[in-house]
C-alpha positions as CSV (number, residue, x, y, z in Angstrom):
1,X,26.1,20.2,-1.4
2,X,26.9,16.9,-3.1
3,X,27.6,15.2,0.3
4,X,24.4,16.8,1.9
5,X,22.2,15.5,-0.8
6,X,24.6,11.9,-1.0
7,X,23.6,11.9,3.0
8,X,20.1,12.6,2.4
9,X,19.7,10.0,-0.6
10,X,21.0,7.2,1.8
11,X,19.0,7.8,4.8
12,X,17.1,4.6,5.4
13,X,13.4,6.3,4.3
14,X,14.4,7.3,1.5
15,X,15.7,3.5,0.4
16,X,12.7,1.9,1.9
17,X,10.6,4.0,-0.3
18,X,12.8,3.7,-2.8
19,X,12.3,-0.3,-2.0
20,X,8.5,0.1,-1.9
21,X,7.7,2.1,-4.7
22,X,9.9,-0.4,-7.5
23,X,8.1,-3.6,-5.4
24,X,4.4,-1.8,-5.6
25,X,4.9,-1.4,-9.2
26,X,6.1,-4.7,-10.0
27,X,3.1,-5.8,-7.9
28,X,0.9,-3.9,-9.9
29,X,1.8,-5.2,-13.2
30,X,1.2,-8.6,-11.7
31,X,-2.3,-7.6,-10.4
32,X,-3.2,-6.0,-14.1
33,X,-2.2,-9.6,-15.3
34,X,-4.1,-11.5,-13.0
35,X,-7.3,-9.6,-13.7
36,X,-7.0,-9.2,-17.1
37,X,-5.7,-12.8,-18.0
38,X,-7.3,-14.7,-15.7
39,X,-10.1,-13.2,-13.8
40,X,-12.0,-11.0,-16.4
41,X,-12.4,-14.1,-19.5
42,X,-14.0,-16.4,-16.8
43,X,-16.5,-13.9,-15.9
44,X,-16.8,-12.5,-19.3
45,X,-17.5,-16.4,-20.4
46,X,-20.4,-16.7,-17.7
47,X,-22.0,-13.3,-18.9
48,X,-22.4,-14.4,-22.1
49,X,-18.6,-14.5,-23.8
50,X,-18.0,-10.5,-22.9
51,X,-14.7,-9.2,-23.1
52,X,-14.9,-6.4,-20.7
53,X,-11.5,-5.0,-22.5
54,X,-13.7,-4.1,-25.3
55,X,-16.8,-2.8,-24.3
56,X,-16.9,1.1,-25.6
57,X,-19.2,3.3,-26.3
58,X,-18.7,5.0,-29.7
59,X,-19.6,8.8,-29.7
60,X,-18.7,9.1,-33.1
61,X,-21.2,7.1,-34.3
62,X,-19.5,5.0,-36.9
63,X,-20.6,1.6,-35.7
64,X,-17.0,0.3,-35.2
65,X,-17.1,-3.3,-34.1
66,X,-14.1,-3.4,-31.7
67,X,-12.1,-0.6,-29.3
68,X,-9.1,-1.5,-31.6
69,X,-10.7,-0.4,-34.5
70,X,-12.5,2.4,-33.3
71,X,-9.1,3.7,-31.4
72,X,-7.5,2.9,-35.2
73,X,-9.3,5.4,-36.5
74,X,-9.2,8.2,-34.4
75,X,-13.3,7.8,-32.7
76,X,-14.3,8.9,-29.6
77,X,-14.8,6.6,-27.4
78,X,-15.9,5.9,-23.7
79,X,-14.0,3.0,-22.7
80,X,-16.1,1.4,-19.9
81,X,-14.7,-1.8,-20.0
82,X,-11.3,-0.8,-19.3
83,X,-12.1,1.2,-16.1
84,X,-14.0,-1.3,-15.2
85,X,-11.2,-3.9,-15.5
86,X,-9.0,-0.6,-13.7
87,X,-11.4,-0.6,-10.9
88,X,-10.9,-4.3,-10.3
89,X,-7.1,-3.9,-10.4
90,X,-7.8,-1.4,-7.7
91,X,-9.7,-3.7,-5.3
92,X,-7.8,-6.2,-5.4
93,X,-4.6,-4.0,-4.8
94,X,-6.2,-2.7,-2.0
95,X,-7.3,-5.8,-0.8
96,X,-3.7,-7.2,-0.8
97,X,-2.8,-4.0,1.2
98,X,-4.9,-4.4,3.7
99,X,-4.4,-8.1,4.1
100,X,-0.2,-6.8,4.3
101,X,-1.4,-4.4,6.9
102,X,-3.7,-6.6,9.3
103,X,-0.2,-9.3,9.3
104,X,2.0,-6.8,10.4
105,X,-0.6,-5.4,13.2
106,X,-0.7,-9.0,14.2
107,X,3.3,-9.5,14.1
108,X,3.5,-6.2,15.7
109,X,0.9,-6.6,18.8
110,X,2.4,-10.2,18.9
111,X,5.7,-8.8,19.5
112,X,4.8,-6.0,22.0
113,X,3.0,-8.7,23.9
114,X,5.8,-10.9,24.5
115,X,8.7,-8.2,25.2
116,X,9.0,-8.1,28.5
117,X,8.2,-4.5,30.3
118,X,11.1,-1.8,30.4
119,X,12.7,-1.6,33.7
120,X,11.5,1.6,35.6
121,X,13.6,4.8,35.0
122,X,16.4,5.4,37.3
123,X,15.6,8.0,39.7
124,X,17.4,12.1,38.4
125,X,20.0,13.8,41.0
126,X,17.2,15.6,42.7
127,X,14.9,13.1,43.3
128,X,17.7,11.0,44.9
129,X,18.3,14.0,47.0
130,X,15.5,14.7,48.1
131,X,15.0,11.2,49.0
132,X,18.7,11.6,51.2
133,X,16.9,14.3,53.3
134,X,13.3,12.7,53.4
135,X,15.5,9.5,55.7
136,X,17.6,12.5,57.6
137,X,14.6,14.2,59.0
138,X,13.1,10.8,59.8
139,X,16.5,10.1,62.0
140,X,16.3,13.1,63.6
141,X,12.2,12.5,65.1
């Protein structure tokens, strides 16, 4: 069982996922970084110095004046500004993807375009044998 599953675990799939999954998180922290560190303040500066990291709604009704504090102690809270700055991680993830996606297409139909064709398949047995009796009966008219 312990060579089956060895076998299994080192099947190229499995270590391209493998691959995939450790680069897509990577990329994601890098993406979280970007928008939050350097996307979001400039856009929070031109609305009128926001930071969308700590817009909430507080359903407790407290009045607390920042999502630290209100998270401190224990409020309720509807954290807008963070799914907002989640949804813009998103798109621009996304984004990214489908930009990866639309090169390799390219690469891909670039590729199939200049292979040349594949030679036609040989003829099987039968149709060779048939094809041995097809010029006999013409030799015989």
């Amino acid at each position: 069982m312990l060579k089956e599953f060895r076998k299994f675990i080192m099947r190229g799939n499995v270590l391209d996922l493998a691959v995939a999954v450790i680069i897509g998180a990577a990329f994601g922290a890098i993406v979280k970084s970007f928008v939050n560190d350097i996307l979001m303040p400039p856009i929070g500066l031109l609305l009128g110095k926001v930071d969308f990291s700590n817009l909430f709604i507080d359903l407790s009704g407290e009045g607390y004046t920042t999502l630290a504090a209100a998270q401190e102690a224990g409020a309720a809270t509807i954290n807008y500004g963070v799914f907002l700055n989640t949804v813009i991680n998103f798109l621009i993830v996304a984004f990214a993807v489908f930009l990866v996606l639309k090169a390799a297409e390219r690469a891909q139909k670039k590729e199939a375009e200049a292979a040349p064709p594949p030679p036609p398949p040989e003829p099987s047995a039968e149709e060779k044998l048939l094809a041995e009796i097809r010029d006999l009966l013409r030799e015989k008219r």
